[in-house]
C-alpha positions in Angstrom: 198.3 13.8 175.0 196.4 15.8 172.5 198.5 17.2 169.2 197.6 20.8 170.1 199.0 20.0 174.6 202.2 18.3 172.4 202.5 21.3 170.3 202.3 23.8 173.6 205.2 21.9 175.2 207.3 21.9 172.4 206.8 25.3 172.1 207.9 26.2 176.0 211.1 22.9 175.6 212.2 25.7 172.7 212.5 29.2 174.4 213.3 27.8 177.6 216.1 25.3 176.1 217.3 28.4 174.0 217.5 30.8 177.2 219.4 28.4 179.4 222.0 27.4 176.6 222.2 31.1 175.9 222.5 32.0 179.5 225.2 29.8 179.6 226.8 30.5 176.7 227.0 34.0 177.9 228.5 32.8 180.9 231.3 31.5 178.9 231.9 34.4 177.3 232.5 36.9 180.4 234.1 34.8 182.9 235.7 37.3 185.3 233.1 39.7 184.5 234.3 41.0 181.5 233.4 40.0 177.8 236.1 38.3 176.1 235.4 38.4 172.3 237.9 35.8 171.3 235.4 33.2 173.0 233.5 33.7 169.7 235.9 32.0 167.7 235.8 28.7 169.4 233.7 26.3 167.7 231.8 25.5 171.0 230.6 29.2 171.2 229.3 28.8 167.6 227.5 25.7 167.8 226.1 26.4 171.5 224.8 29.8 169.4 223.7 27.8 166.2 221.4 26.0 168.5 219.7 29.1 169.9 218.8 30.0 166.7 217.7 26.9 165.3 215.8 26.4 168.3 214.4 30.5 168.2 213.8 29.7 164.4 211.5 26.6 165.1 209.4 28.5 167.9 209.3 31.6 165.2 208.1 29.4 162.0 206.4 26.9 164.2 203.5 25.3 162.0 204.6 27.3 159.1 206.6 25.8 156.0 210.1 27.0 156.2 212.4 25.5 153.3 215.7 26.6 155.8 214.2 25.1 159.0 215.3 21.3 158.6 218.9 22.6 156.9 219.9 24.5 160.0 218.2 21.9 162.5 220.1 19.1 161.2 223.1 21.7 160.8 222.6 22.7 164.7 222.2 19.2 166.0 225.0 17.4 164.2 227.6 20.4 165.2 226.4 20.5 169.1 226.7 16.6 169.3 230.4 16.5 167.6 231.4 19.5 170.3 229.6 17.3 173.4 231.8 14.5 172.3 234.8 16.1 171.1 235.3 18.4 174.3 234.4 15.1 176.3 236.5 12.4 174.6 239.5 14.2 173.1 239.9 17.7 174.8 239.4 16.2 178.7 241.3 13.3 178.0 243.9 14.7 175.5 243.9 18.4 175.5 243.6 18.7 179.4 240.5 20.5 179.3 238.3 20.8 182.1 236.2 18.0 183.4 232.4 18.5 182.0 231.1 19.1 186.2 233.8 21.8 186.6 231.1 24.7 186.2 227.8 25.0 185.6 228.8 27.0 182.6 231.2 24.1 180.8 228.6 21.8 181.8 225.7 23.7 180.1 227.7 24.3 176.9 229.4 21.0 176.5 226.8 18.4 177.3 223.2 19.7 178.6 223.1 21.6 174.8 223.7 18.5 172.8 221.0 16.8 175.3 218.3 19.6 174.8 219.3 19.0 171.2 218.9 15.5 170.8 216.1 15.3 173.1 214.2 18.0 171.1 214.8 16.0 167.5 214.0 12.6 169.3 211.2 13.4 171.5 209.7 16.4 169.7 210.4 16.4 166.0 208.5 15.3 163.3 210.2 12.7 161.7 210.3 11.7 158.0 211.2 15.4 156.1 215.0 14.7 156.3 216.6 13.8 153.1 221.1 13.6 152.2 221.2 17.0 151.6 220.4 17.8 155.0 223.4 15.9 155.6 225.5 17.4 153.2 224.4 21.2 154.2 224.9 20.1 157.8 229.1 19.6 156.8 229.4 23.2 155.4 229.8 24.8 158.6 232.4 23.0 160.1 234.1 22.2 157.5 233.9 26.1 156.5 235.0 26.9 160.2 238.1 24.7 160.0 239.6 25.9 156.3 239.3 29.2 158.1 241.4 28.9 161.1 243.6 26.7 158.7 244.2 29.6 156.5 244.2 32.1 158.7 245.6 30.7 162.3 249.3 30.9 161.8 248.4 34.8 160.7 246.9 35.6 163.6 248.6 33.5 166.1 245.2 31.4 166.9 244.6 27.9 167.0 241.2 27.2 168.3 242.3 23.7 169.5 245.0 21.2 169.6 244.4 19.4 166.4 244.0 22.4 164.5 247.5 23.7 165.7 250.1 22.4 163.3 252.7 24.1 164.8 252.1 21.7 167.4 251.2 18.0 166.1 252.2 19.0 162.9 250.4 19.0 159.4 250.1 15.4 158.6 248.4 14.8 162.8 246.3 18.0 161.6 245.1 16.5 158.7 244.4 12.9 160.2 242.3 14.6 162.9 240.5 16.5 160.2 240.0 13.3 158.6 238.6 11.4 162.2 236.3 14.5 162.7 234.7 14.8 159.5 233.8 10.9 159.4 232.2 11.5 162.9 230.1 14.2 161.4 229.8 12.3 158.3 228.3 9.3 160.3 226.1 11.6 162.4 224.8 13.2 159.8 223.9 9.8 158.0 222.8 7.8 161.2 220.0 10.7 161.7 218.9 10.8 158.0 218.6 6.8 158.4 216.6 7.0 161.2 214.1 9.7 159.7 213.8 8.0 156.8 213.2 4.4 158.5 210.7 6.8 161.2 209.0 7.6 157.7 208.3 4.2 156.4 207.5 2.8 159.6 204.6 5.8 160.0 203.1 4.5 156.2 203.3 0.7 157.4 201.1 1.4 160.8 199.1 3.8 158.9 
């Protein structure tokens, strides 16, 4: 496969991953036929949208240096992977969410958007540009989204999720999940920036 065929298809894997994870997104959103603006505040929402535009961005810029691109990619990808498994392993099993095959909506905003993610980093990406402040940038938004609803759920009588409801595991539980969350984004973050730079040194060796 020629680089300009490569560059085509990763240009189509964008807008058309972006329009079904926005389609289904928007599905979410006005279940019964109605909009329902609350939906926005669940992280899920957010990170399905932070994907659309990291994805839209990439088309936009495509070939083009863009000093925000990689800080919102790595941003995008490391929030879409922590909803996919935090819906998956602790809402479903825990929060008695529904299964991931309930709808084609759940399913498409809680696991075929972190597979479109990972698939576009893996398979389409160019590796070697990442470096630990990707990482770091990459924590501000959910760490930003969760001193929010901390300061501001109790006041308006919204908890986004279980763990984030002290009224209902309590502070210390709210804190420890906190705590189990961030390392999982922590080590996502870090396992990814690993394996660019590792994809980096391995491209100068065989070059």
């Amino acid at each position: 496969m020629t680089g300009s065929t490569k560059q085509t298809i990763h240009k189509l894997y964008l807008l058309i991953s972006a329009g079904i994870i926005l389609h289904g997104t928007f599905l979410v959103m006005t279940m019964g036929g109605q909009f329902h603006p609350v939906a926005l505040k669940f992280f899920t929402i957010q990170s399905n949208l932070l994907v659309v535009i990291s994805f839209v961005q990439s088309f936009a810029v495509y070939n083009r240096k863009c000093v925000f691109r990689p800080y919102l990619a790595v941003s995008a990808l490391v929030s879409i992977t922590v909803t996919g498994l935090v819906y998956n392993f602790v809402l479903v099993p825990f929060g008695g969410a529904p299964m991931i095959f309930s709808d084609y909506a759940n399913f498409v905003t809680h696991l075929l958007s972190m597979i479109l993610a990972l698939v576009n980093y893996f398979v389409f990406e160019r590796k070697g540009n990442l470096t630990y402040r990707h990482m770091l940038a990459g924590m501000i938004f959910p760490i930003v989204y969760w001193i929010v609803f901390m300061s501001i759920g109790g006041a308006i009588d919204f908890h986004p999720y279980f763990f984030m409801n002290p009224a209902y595991i309590g502070w210390p539980m709210t804190f420890v999940w906190f705590g189990i969350i961030a390392v999982v984004f922590a080590l996502l973050g870090f396992s990814l920036v690993l394996f660019d730079k590792r994809k980096r040194v391995a491209h100068r060796v065989n070059t």
